[in-house]
N, C-alpha and C positions, 0 to 999 in steps of 0.2 A: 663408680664416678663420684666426684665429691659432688657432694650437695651442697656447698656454698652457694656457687652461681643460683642458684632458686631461692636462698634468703635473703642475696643482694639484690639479686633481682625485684622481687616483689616489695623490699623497702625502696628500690629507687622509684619502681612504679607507682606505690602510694606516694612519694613526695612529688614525683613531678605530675600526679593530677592534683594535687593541693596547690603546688603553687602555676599552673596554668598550662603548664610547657609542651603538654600533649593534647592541649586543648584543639587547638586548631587541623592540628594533625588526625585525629579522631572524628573531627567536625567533617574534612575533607571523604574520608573512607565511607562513614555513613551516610553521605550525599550519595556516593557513585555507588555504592549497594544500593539504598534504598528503589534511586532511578532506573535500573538494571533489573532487579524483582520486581518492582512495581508491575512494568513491563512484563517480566515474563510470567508472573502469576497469571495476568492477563491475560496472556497468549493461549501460556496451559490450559485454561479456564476455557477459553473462547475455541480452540482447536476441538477442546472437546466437547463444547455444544454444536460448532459446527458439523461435525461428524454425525452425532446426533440428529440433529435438525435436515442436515442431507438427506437421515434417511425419509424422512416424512415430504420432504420433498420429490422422492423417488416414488413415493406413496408404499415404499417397503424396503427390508434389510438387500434386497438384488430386486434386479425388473430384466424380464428376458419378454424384448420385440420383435417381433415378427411382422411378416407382410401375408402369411396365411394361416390359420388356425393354429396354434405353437402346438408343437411336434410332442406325442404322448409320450416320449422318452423323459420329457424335460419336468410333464408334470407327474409322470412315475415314481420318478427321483427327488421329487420337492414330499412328496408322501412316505415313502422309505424312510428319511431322514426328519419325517416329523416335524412339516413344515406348514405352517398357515400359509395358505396361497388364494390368491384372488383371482379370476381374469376377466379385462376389460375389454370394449372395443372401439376404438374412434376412426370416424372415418367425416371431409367434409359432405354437408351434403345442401339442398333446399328447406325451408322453414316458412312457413305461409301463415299467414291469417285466412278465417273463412271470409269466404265473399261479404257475409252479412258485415262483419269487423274489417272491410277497403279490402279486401284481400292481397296486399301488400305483402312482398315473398324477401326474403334476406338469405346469403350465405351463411351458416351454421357449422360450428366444429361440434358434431351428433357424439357424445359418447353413452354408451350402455356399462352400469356397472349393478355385481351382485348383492347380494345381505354380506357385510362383514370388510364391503369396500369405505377407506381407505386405511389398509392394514398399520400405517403410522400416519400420526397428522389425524386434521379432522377437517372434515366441510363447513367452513364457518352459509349461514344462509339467515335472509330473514323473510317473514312471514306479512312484510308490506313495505311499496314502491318509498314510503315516505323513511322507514328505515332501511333504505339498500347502501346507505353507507357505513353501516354498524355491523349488524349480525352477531348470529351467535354458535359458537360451535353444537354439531351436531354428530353424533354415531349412524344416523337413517339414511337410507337410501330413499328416492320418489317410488312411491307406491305405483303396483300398476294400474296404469292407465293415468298418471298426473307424470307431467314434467317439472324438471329445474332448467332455468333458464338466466343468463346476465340481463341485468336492467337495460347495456346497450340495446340486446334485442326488445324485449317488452316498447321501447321506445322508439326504435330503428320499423318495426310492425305497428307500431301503434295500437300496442296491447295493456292490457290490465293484468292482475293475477285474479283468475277464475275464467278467465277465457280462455278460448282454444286457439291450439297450435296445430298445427299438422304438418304432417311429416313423412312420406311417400305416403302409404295405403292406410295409415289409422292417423289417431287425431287425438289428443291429450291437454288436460287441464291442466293450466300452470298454476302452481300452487305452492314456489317458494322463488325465491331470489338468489341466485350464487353470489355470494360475496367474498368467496376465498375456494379456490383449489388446490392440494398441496398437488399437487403430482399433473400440473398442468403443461408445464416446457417453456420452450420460449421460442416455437417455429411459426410462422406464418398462419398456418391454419390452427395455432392455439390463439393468436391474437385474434380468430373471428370471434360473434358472441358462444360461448357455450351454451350447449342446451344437452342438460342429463336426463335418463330415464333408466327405468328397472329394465336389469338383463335380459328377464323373459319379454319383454316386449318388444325386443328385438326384431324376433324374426315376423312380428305382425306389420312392422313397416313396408318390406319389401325392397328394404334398400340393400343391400348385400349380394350383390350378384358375383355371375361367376368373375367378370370383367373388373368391378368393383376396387379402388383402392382404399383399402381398411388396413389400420395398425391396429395389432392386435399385444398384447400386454401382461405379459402373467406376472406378477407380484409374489414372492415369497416375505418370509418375517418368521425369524424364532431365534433357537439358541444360538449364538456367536459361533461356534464351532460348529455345529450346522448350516450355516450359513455360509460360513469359508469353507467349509468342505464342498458345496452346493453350487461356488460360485469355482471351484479350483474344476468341480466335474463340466460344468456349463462352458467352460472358459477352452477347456481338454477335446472336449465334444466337439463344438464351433469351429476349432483351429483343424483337428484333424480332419473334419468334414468339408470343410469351404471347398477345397479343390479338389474334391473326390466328386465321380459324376455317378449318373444313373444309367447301368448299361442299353435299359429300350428308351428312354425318352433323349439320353446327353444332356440332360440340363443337371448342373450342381446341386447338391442335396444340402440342405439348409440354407440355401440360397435367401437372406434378407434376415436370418435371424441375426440378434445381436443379443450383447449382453451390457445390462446397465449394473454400474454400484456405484462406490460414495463419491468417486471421483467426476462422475457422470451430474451428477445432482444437481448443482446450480453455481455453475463455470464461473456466468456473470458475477453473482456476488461473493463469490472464493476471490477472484481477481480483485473488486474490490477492498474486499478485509484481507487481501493480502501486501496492497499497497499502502491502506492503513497500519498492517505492522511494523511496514516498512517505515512511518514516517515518525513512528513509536520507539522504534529500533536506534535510529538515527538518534535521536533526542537524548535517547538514553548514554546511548555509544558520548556523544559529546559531552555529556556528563563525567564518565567515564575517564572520560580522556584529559580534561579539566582537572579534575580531581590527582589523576597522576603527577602534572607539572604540579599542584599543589604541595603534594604531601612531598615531593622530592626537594621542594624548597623549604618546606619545614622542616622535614627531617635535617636539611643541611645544617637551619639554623640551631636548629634543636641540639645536633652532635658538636656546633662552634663553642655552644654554652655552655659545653660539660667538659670539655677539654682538661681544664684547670682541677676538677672534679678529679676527674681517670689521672690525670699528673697524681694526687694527692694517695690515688687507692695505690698508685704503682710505689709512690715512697715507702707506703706502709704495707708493703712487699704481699698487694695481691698478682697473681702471675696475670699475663695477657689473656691465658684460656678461659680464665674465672671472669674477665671483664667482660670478653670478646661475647660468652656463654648468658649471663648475667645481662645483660643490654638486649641478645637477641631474645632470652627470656619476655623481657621486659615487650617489647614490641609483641610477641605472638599470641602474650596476653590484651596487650590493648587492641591488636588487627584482632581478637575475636570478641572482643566487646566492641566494637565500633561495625564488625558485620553483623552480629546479631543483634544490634539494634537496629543497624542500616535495612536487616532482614523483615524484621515487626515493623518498623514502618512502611516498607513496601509493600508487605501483605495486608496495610490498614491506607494505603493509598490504594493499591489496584480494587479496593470499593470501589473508590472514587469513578475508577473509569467503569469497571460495570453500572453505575449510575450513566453517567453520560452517553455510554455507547448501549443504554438498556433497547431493547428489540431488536437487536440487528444479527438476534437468535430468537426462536420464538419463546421461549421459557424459561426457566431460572438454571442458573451456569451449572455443571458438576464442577465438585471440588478441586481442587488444587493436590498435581500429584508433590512429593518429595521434592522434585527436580530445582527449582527454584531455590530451594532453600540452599540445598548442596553445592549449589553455580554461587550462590551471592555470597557464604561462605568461603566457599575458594574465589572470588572473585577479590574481595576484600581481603583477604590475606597476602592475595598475589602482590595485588598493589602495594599494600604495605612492604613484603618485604623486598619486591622489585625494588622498589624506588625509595623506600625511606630504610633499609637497610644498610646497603654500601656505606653512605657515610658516616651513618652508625658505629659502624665495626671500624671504624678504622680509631675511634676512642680506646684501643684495645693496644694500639702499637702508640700511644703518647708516650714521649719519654718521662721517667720521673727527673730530669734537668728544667723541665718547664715550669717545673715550681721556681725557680731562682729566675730562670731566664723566660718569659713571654713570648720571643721570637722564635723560640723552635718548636717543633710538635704541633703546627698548623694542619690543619686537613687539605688531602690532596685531592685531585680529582679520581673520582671511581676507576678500575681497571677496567679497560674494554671488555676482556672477559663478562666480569660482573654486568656490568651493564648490557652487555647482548644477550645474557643468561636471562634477566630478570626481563626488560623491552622485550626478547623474542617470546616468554610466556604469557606476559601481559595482554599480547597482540594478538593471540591463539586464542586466548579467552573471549577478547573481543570480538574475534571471526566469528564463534562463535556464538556469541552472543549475537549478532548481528541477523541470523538466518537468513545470511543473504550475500556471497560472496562476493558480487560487484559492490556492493552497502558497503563490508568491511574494508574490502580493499582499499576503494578509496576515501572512507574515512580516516583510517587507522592508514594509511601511504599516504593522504593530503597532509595528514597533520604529520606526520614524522619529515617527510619533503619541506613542510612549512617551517618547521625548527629551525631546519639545516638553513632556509634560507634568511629565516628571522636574524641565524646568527651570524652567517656571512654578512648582511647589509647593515648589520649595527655597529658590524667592526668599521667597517667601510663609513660607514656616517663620524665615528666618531675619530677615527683618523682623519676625515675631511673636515670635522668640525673646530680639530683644533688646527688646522692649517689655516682655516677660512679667518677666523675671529682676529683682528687687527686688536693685542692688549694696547696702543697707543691712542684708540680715537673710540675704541669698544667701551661700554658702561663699566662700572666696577662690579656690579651683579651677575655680567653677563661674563666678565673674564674669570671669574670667580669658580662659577657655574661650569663654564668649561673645561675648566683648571680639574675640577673635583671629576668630570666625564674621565677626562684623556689621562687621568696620574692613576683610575684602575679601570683600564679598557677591559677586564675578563666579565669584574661586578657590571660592568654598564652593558658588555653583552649578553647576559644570563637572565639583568632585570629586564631590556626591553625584549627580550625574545621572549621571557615569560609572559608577559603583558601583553605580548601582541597573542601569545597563543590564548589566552583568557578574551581577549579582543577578538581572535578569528571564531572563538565559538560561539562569541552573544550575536557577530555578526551576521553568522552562518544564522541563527535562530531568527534573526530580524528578517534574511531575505525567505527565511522556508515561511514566515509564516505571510510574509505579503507577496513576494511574484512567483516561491512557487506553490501555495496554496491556491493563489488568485489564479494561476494555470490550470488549476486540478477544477475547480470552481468555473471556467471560461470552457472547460471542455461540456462540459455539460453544464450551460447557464440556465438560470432560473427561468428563460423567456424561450429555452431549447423548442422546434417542433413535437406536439404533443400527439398529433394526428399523421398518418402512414394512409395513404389513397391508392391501392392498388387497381388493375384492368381498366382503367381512363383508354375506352376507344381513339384512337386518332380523329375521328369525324366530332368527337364531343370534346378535343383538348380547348378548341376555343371558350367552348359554352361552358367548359368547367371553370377554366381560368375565371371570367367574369362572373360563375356565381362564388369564387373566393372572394372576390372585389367587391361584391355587392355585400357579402357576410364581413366587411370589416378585417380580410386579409391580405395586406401590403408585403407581406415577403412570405415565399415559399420556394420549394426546391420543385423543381419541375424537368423530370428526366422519358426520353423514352425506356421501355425494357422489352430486352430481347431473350428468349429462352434458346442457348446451346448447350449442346455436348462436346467438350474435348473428344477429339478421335486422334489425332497425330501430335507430335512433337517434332519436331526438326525431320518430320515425313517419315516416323515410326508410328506403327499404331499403339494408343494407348488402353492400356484393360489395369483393372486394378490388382491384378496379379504380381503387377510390374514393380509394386513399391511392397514397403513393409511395414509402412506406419499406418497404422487404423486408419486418420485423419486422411490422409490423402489417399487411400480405395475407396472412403466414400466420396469422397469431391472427384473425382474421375469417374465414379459412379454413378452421378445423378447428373442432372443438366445443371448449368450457370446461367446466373441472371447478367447479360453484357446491356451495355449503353453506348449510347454515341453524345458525343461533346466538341465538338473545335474548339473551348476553352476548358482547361482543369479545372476542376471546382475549386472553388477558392480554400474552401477548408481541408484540400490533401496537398500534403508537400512532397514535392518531388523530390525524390532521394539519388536517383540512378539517373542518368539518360539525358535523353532531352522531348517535351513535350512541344511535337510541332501542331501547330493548328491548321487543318485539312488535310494533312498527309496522308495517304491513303496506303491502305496494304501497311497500317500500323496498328500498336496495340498498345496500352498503359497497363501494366498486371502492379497487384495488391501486391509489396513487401513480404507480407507472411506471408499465403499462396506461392508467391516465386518459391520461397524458403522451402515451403512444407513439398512441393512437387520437384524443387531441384531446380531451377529456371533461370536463367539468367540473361543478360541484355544482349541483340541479336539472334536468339534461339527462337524458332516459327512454329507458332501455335494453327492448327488447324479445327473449327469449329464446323458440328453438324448443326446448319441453324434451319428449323423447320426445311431439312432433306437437300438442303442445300450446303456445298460445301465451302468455306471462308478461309485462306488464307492470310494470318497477317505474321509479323514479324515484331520482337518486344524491342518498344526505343525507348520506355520509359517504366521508371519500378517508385509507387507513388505510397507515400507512408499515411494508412488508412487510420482512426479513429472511430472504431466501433461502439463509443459507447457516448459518440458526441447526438446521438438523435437525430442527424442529418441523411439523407439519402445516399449510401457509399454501394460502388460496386467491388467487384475482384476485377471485372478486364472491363476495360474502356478504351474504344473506338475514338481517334481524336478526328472524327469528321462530324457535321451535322448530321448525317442519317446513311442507313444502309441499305441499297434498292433493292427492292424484290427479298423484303424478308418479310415476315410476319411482327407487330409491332404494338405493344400498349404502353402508356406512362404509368408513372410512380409521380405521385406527391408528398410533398411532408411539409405541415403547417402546423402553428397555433391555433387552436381553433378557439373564437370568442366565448368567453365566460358565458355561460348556460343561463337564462333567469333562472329567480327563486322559485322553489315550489312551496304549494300551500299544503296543508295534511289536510287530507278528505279530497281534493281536488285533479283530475288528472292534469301532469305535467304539461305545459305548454311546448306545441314543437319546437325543438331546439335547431341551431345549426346545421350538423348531425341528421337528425330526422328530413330537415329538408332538402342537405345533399341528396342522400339515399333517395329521395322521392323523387328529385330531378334526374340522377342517373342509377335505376335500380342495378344495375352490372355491376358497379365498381364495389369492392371491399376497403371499409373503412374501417381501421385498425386504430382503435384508443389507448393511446400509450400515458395517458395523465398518471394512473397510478405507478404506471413502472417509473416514469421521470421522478414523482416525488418521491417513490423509495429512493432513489439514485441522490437525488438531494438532501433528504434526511440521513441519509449514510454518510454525506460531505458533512454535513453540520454536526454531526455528531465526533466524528473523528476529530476535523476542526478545536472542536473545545477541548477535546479529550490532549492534542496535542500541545493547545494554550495551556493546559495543567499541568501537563510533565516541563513546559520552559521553566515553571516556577525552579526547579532541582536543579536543573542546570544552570540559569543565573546566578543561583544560588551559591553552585560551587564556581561558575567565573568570576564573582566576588570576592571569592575564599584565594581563586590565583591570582587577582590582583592586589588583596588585600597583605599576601604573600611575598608577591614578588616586591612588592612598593617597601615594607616594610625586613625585607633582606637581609639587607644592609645598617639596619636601623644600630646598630653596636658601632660600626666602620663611621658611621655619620657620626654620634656623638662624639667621638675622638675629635673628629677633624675638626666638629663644628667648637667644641673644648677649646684645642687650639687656636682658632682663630678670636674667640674671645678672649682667650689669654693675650692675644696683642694687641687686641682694642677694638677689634669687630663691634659692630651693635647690634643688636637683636632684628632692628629692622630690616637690615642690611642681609642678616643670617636669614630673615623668610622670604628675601628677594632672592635670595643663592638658590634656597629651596623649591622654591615655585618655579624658574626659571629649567632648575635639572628635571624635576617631575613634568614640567609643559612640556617640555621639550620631548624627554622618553617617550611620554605618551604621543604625543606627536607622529613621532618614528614609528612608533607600535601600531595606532593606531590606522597608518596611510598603510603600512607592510601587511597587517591584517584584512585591510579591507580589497586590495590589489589582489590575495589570496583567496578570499573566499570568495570574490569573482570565480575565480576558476576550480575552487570546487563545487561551487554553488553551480554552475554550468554542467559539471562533467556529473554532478548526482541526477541534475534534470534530464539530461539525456541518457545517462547510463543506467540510472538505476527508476524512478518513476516516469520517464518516456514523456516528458513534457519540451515542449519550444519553448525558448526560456534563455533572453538576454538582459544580463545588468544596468543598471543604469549608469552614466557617468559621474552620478552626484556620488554616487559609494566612497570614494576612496577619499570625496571634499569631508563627506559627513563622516567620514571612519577617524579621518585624524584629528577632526574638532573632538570627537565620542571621545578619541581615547586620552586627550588632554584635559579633559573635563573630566574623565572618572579618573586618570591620576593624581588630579591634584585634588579629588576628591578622598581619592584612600591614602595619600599622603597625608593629608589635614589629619586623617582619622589615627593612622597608625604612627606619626611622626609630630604631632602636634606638640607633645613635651619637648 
């Protein structure tokens, strides 16, 4: 192969970064790398703390549960294989103070754990009431004959630490404070207080009987390969045993055992920092995608400017294959200097977001594998030579006649080939980049739809524009201005479609970070119920309600609950034999908590159906629930509710929000009550800010304490810290995705700055001429300002009418928010984009 094209090449690359010409073009690649790694460094990073940190939330590398003593196979097998194993046991039970100390008694989630518990993670605990909001990690378990205990309880009993607890048949000194458990859950009887004690002192309680509901908990932790092997036998065992029976008893063998790993861990905040990705993803993608119309308008200009050039190598008889070779040279050298800077800078930003999103793993990130690097690499090339290639290569077929003659050897439009070649890899990258198929779809489909349609309506604008304009009564600027639109309708659709695409993406950024942020933030608001009031007797709903009113609480959710069992479907019986997804054998497996309402709550929207109030022999079922059991509108749910049998029929499928902190069920009753069942309420409140505590002094009864004291029955469920994780998780994502706008602005700048300045050769000609017959300068930045207002204008209404509607289809399709635009969009979109055009006009057209 001749080695020309590599000497040409590399002298035309150093001349056209001396004199600027790949400046811009270079500037666009290493915005949309950079943003894209940043990103996924982060991910990498954070995937694998998460994994990690899972496991300390499991309280080990696998957790096999049980409802009876786990079965000696399981821990035969965790020893064979050289496995650290723990086993716990929690079960709820009573918690008393002695007579001497009010003998005031509380609901308690009791666990018993040994030496060497918790196998990952640590117990953070403190050693006084006045630090129970600090703590500090610890390796110990409570000695026997002392308990660990939460501060709710010590205050809910009206205890100290050095007093006694007691707890069926013995009695234990409290002697630390829980301030963290990894391996705690998030069911109902883990939101009571906890109270820990040594294993062995277990069986001196007396609480464990044969009747007894106890989970019971074995923990393994060691080598990886150990553990997947441990977890492939536990998994083998379980499946083949579920539906094998015991020939003299007929009851199933392993009946209740299960099997936990990383997936198990903590659902709630995987959901979380997975819709954080998601809005990481997005940011970047729009970068990405920016950056493409960018570099595809530089490159145009870039290959306009060299035309005369390739004329001149063709006179002085270099063949097309040495040009064609030589230019693509030229490019593959600068796509890999402009990714591998765009690369370093993303791996010296994705700091940045481990700064802002620091805790939301418990400890310092693992490294960053390869993977990032090899994506931003090929991502940045792609781009390049997708889209700043084609017009490139056609400098290879100039004629040498366009030295004499200027009008021939112009550049054409790309061949469709080419162009679906490069747009369909581009778009693959971005899928993938995206982690998240609905994300990419319609990011990467809004914006190629939004093209088509930017350039359909500009044709159309400016075919009507020059119909509209009267040259007999119109100004001289405006006929002018027009003049210069409609004499090259291709340049006036290419620039306002470019602009408007640099415009659809600051727009998109304007509404993610206020209506649908403000959505993400409004699901769970800072003023959210912090307090959950479970077993509210009917005969005490009144007296409860007014000692809310008397505590300073004006709004709470106030529901009856009813415990059933599904037994039929449409009048088959149901067993969890019947399905095959884990999730719904257990929810067919345990009772539901159903409610009655004559009105929907106002925080569920009704998706399916229609919600009558009083109808009877009706039902509301949960969206997912329908989904996960198969369920659908008219099909008749039959409930066992305390021995009694319920038919109703589904008229309504209502879209739940589990993570809004409000009172939600799976089935609702749309009647006020259901006769002759069994019946307690659920509350969920604020509850009033606590006074201050003094150190040395005990606590003054709180809110809290004097519930409890007025109705000892009910379970009061303190959800303050879980809300403020929920909220420092919003805030922190929040900044982290105000930081990546910066990239992306960055390069919507770079398409405006782009597409405005296009044309900038085409203009001087024109503008030449018309001062050759006596134009005035003033005259010329009235022509100017009037084509640029105008563009922007067009761009700016067409972008903002757009991201309406992607802005809607990402809130519902991809982050699951209620989420409508405002009407001012499309006023403030086409001021925006007249304002930043005659902004990057001034800038890039000012000589």
């Amino acid at each position: 192969m001749n080695p020309l094209f590599l000497k040409l090449g590399w002298k035309t690359l150093l001349r056209d970064l001396r004199a600027g010409e790949l400046r811009l073009l270079m500037v666009a690649v290493t915005l949309a790398v950079a943003a894209l790694t940043a990103v996924g460094f982060f991910a990498d990073r954070l995937n694998g703390g998460l994994e990690r940190d899972a496991l300390q939330l499991l309280g080990g590398d696998a957790v096999v549960r049980s409802d009876a003593p786990t079965p000696p196979a399981f821990i035969a097998k965790a020893a064979s294989l050289g496995l650290k194993a723990v086993s716990t046991v929690t079960f709820p039970t009573m918690g008393r103070a002695t007579d001497q100390d009010g003998g005031a008694s509380k609901l308690v989630a009791f666990k018993g754990v040994p030496e060497g518990y918790p196998l990952r993670g640590s117990l953070k605990v403190a050693s006084s009431q006045s630090a129970a909001d600090a703590g500090a990690s610890t390796r110990e378990v409570p000695a026997p004959g002392t308990a660990w205990a939460d501060a709710s309880l010590l205050d809910a009993l009206g205890l100290r630490l050095g007093q006694t607890l007691l707890l069926g048949d013995a009695s234990f000194r409290l002697t630390r404070i829980i301030v963290q458990e990894p391996d705690r859950g998030a069911g109902f009887l883990s939101f009571s207080p906890r109270v820990m004690i040594n294993q062995a002192d277990v069986a001196a309680t007396g609480l464990i009987q044969p009747a007894s509901r106890v989970n019971y908990r074995f923990a393994v932790a060691g080598n990886a390969a150990a553990v997947k092997a441990y977890v492939k036998w536990a998994t083998a065992e379980i499946g083949s045993s579920a539906d094998a029976t015991d020939a003299a008893s007929g009851a199933r063998r392993l009946s209740g055992v299960r099997l936990e790993s990383l997936e198990s861990g903590s659902p709630e905040m995987r959901q979380t920092l997975d819709r954080a990705e998601k809005f990481l993803n997005l940011v970047a993608l729009l970068a990405a995608l920016l950056s493409a119309v960018a570099v595809a308008i530089v490159a145009r200009g870039f290959a306009a400017r060299h035309l005369d050039d390739c004329a001149m190598l063709r006179v002085l008889g270099q063949p097309q294959r040495t040009i064609a070779l030589a230019y693509a040279f030229e490019f593959v050298l600068a796509g890999l200097a402009a990714s591998a800077l765009g690369v370093a800078l993303g791996f010296a930003v994705h700091y940045v977001f481990v700064l802002l999103l620091a805790g939301l793993v418990e400890s310092s990130l693992p490294a960053a594998t390869w993977w990032p690097v090899a994506f931003g690499m090929g991502m940045g090339l792609t781009l390049l030579l997708a889209f700043g290639l084609p017009p490139v290569l056609q400098l290879a077929q100039v004629p040498p006649l366009r030295v004499i003659r200027r009008d021939v050897g112009n550049l054409k439009p790309a061949s469709l080939a080419v162009l679906l070649v490069g747009v369909t890899g581009f778009a693959v990258l971005l899928l993938a980049a995206s982690s998240d198929l609905k994300l990419g779809l319609i990011a990467v489909g809004g914006f190629a739809g939004a093209v088509l349609v930017f350039a359909a309506a500009s044709y159309a604008a400016v075919r009507l524009l020059r119909a509209s304009v009267n040259e007999d009564v119109a100004p001289r600027w405006l006929v002018l201005a027009t003049r210069q639109l409609s004499a090259r309708p291709a340049y006036a659709v290419v620039q306002t479609s470019a602009l408007a695409v640099g415009l659809l993406a600051l727009m998109l950024l304007v509404l993610l970070r206020t209506d649908l942020i403000s959505s993400w933030r409004n699901a769970t608001p800072a003023d959210a119920p912090n307090r959950f009031v479970i077993n509210v007797q009917p005969e005490q709903g009144q007296a409860f309600q007014q000692a809310l009113r008397a505590g300073g609480v004006t709004r709470f959710d106030w529901f009856p609950m009813i415990r059933g069992r599904l037994v039929a479907i449409n009048g088959k019986p149901v067993t969890p034999d019947a399905f095959t997804e884990d999730r719904a054998k257990r929810l067919v497996d345990r009772e539901f908590n159903l409610s009655t309402s004559e009105q929907a709550p106002d925080y569920n929207q009704i998706v399916a159906g229609r919600w009558t109030p009083g109808e009877k022999g009706a039902v509301s079922v949960e969206e997912g629930l329908a989904k996960t059991l198969g369920l659908k509108l008219g099909d008749s749910l039959r409930f066992d509710i305390g021995g009694q049998q319920n038919d109703a029929r589904i008229t309504s499928l209502r879209k739940v929000d589990w993570s809004s902190m409000r009172v939600n069920f799976f089935v609702m009753y749309p009647v006020a009550s259901l006769p002759d069942v069994p019946v307690s309420y659920i509350s969920a409140f604020r509850a009033p800010t606590p006074p201050p505590t003094v150190d040395g002094q005990p606590r003054p009864p709180s809110f809290d304490n004097n519930l409890v004291r007025a109705f000892p029955n009910i379970t009061n469920v303190d959800m303050t810290s879980t809300l403020a994780q929920v909220q420092r998780v919003l805030d922190q994502v929040i900044r982290a995705v105000e930081f990546l706008f910066g990239f992306t602005l960055a390069a919507g700048l770079v398409v405006l700055f782009a597409a405005i300045t296009a044309t900038r050769e085409e203009r001087a000609k024109e503008f030449a001429i018309m001062r050759a017959v006596g134009a005035r300068s003033s005259l010329l930045r009235q022509v100017q300002r009037a084509e640029l207002a105008g563009v922007g204008l067009l761009a700016g209404f067409l972008a903002s009418v757009v991201s309406l509607a992607v802005g809607w289809s990402l809130a519902r399709y991809v982050f699951d928010f209620n989420w409508t635009g405002s009407w001012t969009v499309p006023l403030l979109g086409s001021l925006s984009g007249a304002a930043l055009a005659l902004a990057a006009g001034w800038w890039g057209l000012r000589s």
